[in-house]
C-alpha positions in Angstrom: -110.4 190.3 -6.5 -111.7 191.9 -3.4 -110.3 195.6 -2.2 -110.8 195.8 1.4 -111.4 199.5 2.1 -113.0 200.4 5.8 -114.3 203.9 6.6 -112.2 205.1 9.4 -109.6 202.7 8.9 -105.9 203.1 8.1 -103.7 200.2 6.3 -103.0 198.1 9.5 -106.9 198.2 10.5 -107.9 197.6 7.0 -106.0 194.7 7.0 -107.0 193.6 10.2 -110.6 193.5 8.6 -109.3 191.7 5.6 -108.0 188.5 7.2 -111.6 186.8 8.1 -112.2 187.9 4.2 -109.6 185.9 2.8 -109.9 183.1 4.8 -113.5 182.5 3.4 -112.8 183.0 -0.1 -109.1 180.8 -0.3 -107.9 181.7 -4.0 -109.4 185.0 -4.6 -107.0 188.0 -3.9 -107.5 190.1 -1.3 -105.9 193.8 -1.1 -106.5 196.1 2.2 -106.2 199.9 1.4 -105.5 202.8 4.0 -109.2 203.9 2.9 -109.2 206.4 6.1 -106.1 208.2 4.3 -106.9 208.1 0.6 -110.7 207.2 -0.3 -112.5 208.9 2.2 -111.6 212.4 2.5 -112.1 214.8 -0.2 -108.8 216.6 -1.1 -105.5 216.1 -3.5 -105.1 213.1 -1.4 -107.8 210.9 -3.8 -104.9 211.3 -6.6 -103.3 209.3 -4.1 -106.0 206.6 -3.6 -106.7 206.5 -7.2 -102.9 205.4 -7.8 -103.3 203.0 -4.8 -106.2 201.4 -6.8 -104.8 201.5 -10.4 -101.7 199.7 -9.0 -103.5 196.9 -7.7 -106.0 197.0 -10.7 -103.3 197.0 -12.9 -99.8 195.5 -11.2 -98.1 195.7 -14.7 -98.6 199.5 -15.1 -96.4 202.0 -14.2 -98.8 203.7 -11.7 -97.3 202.8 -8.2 -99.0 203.2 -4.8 -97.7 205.3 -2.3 -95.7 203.8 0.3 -97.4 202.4 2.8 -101.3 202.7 1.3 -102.3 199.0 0.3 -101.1 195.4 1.4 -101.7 192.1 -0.3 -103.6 189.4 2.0 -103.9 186.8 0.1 
C-alpha cells in the first residue's frame, strides 16, 4: 500500500500526484491524503489525519476519515 501525502497539497492535488504512482505500480493500492490539511500542521487537526490514516490502515475498523481527507486511486 502506498499513502500519497504531499507537503502543501490538499486532497485534489494529492491525488493529482498519485495517478503517475499508480500507474507504475498496477495492483498495489494507492490512497492520496489532504496532507496540507491534516499531516502537516501541528494542531487538534492531526486527530484528524490520524483517523484519516487508521481508516485506510484499517478499512474494517470503526475509525472513519473525515469527509473529504483521503481518496482511493487504485
Amino acid at each position: 500500500m502506498i499513502v500519497v501525502a504531499p507537503c502543501g497539497f490538499h486532497l485534489d492535488g494529492a491525488a493529482g500526484q498519485a495517478e503517475p504512482v499508480a500507474q507504475r505500480l498496477p495492483g498495489i493500492p494507492v490512497w492520496a491524503i489532504d496532507a496540507d490539511g491534516l499531516v502537516v500542521r501541528p494542531g487538534p487537526r492531526l486527530v484528524d489525519g490520524v483517523e484519516a490514516l487508521a481508516a485506510v490502515l484499517h478499512p474494517g475498523a470503526t475509525v472513519t476519515a473525515p469527509v473529504g481527507s483521503i481518496r482511493r486511486i487504485a
